[in-house]
N, CA and C atoms as an extended XYZ file, in Angstrom:
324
Properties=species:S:1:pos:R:3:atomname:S:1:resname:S:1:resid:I:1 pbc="F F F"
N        93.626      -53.860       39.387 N   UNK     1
C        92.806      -53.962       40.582 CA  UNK     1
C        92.989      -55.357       41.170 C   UNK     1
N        93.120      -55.455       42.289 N   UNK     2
C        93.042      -56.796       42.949 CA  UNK     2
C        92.123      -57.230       43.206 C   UNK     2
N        91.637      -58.608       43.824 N   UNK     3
C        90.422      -59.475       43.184 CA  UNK     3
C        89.433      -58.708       45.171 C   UNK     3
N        90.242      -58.546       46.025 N   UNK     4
C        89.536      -57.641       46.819 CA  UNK     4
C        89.322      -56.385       46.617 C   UNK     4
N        89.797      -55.433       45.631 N   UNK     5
C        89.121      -54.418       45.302 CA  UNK     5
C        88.463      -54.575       44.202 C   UNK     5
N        88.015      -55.562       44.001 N   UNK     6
C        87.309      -56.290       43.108 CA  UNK     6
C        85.744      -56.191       43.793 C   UNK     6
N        85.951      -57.378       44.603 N   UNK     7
C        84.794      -57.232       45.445 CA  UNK     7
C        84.128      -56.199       46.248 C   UNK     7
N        84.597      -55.758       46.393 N   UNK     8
C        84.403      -54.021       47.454 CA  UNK     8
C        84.021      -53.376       46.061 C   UNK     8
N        84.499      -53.323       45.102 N   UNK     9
C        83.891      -52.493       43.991 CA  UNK     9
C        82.442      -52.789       43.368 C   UNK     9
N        82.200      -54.416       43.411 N   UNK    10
C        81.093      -54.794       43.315 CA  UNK    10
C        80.482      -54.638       43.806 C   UNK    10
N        80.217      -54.525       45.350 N   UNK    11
C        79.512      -54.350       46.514 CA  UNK    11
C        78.876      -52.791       46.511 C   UNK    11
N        80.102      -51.853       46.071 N   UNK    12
C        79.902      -50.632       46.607 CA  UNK    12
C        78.767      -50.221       45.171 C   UNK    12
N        78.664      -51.147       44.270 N   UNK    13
C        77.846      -50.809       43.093 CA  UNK    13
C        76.607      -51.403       42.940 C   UNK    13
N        76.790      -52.665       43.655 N   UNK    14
C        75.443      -53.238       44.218 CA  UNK    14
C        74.699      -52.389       45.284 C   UNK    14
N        75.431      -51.613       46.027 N   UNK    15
C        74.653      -51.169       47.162 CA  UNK    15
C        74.337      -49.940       46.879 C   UNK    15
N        74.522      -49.282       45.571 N   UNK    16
C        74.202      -47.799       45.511 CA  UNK    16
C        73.115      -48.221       44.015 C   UNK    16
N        74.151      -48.225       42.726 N   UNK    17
C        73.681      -47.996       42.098 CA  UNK    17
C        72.182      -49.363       41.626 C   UNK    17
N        72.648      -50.705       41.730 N   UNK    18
C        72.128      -52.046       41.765 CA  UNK    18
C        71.267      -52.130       42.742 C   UNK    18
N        70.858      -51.265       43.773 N   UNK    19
C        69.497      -51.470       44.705 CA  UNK    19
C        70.199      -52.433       46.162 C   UNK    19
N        70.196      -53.654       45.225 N   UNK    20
C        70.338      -55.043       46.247 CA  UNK    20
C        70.765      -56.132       45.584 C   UNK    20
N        71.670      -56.971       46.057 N   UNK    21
C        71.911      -58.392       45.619 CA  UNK    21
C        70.672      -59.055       45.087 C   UNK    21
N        70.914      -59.693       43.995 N   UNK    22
C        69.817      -60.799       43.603 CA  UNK    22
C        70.430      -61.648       44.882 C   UNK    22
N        69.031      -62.687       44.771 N   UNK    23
C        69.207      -63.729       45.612 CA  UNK    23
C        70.514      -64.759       45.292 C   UNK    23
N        71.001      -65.557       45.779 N   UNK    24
C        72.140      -66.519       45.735 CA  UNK    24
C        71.478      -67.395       44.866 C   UNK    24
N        70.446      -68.056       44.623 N   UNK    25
C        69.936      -68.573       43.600 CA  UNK    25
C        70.139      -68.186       42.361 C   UNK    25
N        69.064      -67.317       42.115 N   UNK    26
C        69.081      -65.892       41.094 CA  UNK    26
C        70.295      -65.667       40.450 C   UNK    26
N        71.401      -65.758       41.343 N   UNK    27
C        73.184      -65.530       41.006 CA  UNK    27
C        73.619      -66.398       39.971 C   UNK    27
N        72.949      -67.980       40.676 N   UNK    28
C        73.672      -69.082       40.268 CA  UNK    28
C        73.386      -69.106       39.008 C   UNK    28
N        71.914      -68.772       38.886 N   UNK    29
C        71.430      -69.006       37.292 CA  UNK    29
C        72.140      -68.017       36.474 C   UNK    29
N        72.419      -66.439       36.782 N   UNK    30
C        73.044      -65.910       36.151 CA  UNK    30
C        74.637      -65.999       35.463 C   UNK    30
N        75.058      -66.928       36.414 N   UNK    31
C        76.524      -67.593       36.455 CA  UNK    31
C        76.416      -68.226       35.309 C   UNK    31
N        75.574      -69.156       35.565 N   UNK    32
C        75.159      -70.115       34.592 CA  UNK    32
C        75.274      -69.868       32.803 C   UNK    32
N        74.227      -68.672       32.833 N   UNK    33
C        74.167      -68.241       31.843 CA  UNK    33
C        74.640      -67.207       31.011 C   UNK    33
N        75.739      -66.649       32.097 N   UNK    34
C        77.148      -66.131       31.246 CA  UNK    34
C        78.793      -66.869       31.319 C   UNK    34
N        78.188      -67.584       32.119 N   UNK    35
C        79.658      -69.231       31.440 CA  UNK    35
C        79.333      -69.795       29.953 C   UNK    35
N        77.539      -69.700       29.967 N   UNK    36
C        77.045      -70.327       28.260 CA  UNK    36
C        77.226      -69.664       27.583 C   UNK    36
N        77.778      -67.887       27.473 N   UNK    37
C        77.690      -67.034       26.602 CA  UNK    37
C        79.093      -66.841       26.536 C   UNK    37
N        79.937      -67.078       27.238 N   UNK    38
C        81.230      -67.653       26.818 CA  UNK    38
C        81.623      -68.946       26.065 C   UNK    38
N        80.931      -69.671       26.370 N   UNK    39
C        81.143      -71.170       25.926 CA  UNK    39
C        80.949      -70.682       24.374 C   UNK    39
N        79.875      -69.750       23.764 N   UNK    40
C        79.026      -69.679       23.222 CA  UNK    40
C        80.479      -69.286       21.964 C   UNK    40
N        80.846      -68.352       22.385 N   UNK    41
C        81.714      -67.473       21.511 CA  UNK    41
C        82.704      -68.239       21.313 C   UNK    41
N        83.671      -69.162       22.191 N   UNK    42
C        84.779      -70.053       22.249 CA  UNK    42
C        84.164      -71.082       21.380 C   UNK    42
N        82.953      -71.839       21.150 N   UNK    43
C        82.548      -72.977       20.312 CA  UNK    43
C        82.881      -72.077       18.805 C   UNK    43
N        82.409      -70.852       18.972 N   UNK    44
C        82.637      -70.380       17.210 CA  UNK    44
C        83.602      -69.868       17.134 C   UNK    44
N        84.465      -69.220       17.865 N   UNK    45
C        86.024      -68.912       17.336 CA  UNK    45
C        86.758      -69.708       17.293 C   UNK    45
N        86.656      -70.901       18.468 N   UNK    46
C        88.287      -71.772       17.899 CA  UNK    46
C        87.348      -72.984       18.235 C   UNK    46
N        85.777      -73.078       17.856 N   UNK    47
C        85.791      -74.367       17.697 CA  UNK    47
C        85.215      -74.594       16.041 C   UNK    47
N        84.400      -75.620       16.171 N   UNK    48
C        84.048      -75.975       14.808 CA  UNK    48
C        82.564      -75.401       14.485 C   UNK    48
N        82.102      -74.569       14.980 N   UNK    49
C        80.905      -73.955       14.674 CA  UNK    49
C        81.395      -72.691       14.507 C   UNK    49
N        80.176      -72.178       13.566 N   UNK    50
C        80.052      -71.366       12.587 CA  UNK    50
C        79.589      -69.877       13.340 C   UNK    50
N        79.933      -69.310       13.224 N   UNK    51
C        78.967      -67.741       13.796 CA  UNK    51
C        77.660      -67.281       13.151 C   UNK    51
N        77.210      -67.211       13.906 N   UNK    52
C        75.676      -66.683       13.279 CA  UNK    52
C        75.955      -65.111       13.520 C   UNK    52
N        74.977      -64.408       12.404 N   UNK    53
C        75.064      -63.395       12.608 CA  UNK    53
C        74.876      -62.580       14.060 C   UNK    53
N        73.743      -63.018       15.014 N   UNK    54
C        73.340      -62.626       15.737 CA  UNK    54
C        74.610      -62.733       16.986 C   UNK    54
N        75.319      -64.022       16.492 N   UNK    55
C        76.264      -63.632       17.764 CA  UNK    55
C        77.818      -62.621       17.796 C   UNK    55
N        77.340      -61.790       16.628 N   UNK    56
C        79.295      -61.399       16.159 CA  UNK    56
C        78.561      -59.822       17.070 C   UNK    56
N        77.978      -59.821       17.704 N   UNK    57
C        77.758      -58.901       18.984 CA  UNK    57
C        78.002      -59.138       20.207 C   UNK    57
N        78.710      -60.220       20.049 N   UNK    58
C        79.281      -60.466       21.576 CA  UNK    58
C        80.743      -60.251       21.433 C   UNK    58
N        81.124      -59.873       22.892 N   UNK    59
C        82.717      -59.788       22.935 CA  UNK    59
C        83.391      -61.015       23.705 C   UNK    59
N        84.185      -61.440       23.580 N   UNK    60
C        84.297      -62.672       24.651 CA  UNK    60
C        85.114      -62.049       26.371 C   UNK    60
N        85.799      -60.391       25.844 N   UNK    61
C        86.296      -60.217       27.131 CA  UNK    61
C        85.219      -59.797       27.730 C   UNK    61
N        84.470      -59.099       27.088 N   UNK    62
C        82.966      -58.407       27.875 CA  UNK    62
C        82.060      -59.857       28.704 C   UNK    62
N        81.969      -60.687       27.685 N   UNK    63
C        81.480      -61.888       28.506 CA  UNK    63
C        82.388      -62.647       29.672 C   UNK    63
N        83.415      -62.670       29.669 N   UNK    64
C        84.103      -63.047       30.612 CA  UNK    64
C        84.276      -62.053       32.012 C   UNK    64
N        83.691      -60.605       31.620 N   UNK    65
C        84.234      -59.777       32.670 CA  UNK    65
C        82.506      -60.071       33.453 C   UNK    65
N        81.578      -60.430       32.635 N   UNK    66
C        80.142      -60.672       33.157 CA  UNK    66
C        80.255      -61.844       34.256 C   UNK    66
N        81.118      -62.868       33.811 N   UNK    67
C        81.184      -64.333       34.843 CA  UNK    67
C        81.865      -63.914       36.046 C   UNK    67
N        83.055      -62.729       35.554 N   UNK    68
C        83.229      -62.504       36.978 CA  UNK    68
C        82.567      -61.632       38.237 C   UNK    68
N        81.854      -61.070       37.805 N   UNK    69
C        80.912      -59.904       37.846 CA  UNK    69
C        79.770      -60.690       39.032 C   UNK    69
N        79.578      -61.779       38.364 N   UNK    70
C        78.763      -62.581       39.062 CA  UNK    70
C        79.156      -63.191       40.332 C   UNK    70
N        80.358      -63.681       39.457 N   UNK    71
C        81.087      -64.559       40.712 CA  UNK    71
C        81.286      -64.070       41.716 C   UNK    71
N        82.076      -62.290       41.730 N   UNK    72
C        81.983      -61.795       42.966 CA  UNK    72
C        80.905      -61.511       43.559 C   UNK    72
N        79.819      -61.315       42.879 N   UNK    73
C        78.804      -61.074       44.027 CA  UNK    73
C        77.939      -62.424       44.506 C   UNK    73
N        78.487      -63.447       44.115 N   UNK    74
C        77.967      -64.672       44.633 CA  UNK    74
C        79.400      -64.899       46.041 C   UNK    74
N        80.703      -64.117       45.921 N   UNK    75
C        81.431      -64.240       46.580 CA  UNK    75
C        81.420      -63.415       47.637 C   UNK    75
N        80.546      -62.481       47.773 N   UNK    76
C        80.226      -61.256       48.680 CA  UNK    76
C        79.352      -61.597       49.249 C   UNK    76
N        78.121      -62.123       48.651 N   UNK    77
C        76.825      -62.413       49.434 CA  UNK    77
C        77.110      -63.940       50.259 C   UNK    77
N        78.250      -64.520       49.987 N   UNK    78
C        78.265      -66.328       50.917 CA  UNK    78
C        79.465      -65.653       51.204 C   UNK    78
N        80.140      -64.621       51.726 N   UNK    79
C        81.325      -64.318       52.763 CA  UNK    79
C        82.362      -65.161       52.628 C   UNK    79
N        82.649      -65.255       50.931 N   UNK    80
C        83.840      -65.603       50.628 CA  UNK    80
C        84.985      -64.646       50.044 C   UNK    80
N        86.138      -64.804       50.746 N   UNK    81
C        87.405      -63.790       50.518 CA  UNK    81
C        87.954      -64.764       49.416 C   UNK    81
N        87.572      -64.112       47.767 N   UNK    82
C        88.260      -65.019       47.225 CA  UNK    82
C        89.838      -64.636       47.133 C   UNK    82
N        90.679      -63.428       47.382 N   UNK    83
C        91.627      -63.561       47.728 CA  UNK    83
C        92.450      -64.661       48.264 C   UNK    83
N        91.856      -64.626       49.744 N   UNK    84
C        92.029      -66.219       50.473 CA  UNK    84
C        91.606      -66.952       49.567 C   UNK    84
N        90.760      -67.426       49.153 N   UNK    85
C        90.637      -68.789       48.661 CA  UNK    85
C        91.350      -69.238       47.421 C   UNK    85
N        91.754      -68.017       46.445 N   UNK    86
C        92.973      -68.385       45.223 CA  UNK    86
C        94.065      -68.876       45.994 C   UNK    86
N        94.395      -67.767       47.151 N   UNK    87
C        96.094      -68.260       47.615 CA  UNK    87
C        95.310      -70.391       48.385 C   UNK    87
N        94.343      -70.164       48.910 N   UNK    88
C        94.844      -71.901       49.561 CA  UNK    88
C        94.502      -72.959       48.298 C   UNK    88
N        94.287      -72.508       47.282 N   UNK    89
C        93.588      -73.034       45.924 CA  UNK    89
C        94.675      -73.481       45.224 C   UNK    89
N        95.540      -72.678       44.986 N   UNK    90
C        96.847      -72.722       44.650 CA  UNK    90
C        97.881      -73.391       45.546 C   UNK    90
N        97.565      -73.283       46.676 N   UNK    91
C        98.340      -74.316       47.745 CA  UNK    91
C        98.370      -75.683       47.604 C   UNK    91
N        97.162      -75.614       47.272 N   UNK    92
C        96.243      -77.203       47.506 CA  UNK    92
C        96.671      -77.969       45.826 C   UNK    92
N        96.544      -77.022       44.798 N   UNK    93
C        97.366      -77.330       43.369 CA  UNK    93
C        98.683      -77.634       43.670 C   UNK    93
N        99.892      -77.097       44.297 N   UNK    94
C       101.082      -77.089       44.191 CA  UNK    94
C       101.504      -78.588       45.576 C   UNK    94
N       100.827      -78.860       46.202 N   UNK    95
C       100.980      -80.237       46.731 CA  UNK    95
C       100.622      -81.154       46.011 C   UNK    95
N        99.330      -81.087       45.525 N   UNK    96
C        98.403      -82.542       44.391 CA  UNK    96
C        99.151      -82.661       42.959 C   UNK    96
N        99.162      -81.436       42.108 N   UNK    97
C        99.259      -81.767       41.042 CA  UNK    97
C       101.067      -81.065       40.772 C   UNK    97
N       101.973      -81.519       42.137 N   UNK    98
C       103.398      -80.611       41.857 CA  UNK    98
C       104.073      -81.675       40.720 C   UNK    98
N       103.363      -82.613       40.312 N   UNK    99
C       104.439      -83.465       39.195 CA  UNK    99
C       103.500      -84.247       38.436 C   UNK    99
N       101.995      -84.250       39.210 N   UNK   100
C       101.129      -84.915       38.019 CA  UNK   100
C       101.253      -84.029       36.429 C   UNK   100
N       100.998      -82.910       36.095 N   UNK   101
C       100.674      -82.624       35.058 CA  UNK   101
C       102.375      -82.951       33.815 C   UNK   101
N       103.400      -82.674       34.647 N   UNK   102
C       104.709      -83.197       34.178 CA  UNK   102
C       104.903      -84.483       33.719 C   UNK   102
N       104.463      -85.306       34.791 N   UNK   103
C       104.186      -87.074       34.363 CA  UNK   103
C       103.072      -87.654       33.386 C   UNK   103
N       102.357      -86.552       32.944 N   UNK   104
C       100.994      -86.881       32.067 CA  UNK   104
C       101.514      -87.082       30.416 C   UNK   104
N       102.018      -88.179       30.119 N   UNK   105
C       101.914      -88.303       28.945 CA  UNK   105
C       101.218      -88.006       27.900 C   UNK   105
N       100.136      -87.557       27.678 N   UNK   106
C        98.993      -86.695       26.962 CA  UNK   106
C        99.474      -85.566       27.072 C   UNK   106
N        99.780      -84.424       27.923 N   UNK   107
C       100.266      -83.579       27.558 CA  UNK   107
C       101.805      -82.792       26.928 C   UNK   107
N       102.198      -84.311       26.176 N   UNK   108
C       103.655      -83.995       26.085 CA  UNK   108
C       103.906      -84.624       24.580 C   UNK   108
């Protein structure tokens, strides 16, 4: 699926089955707090913390498909085409960083 039938899919599920957009606020916090439930799972798989039982019920793709979940409808409700905005995102990467990350001694 592309990241505009992405959004149109969100929309068309917000508007039937989901009632109505939470508020853009409401969003942010939700953003919020499934970037932490990713963070959450990445600190105990490849970091140095331990899993608790309570969290080996999370999935990390399921949590990641939640951030985006959000994102588009924080991208639907502020009339952003993130289509457009990956391609000038990537534009804007391939002028700034076309030889920084090559010249970065730390990563080499």
């Amino acid at each position: 699926m592309t990241i505009e039938e992405a959004q149109n899919r969100v929309d068309a599920w917000i508007n039937t089955t989901g009632v109505r957009y939470f508020n853009e606020l409401t969003n942010m916090a939700m953003l919020t707090e499934e970037v932490g439930e990713v963070a959450r799972i990445i600190a105990r798989q490849y970091g140095e913390q331990s899993f608790k039982e309570s969290d080996r019920k999370y999935d990390l793709g399921d949590e990641m498909a939640d951030v985006l979940f959000v994102l588009l409808c924080l991208a639907n409700q502020t009339g952003v085409d993130l289509t457009s905005a990956l391609e000038k995102n990537f534009e804007k990467k391939e002028i700034r960083d076309k030889h920084r990350h090559q010249n970065n001694e730390k990563l080499k």
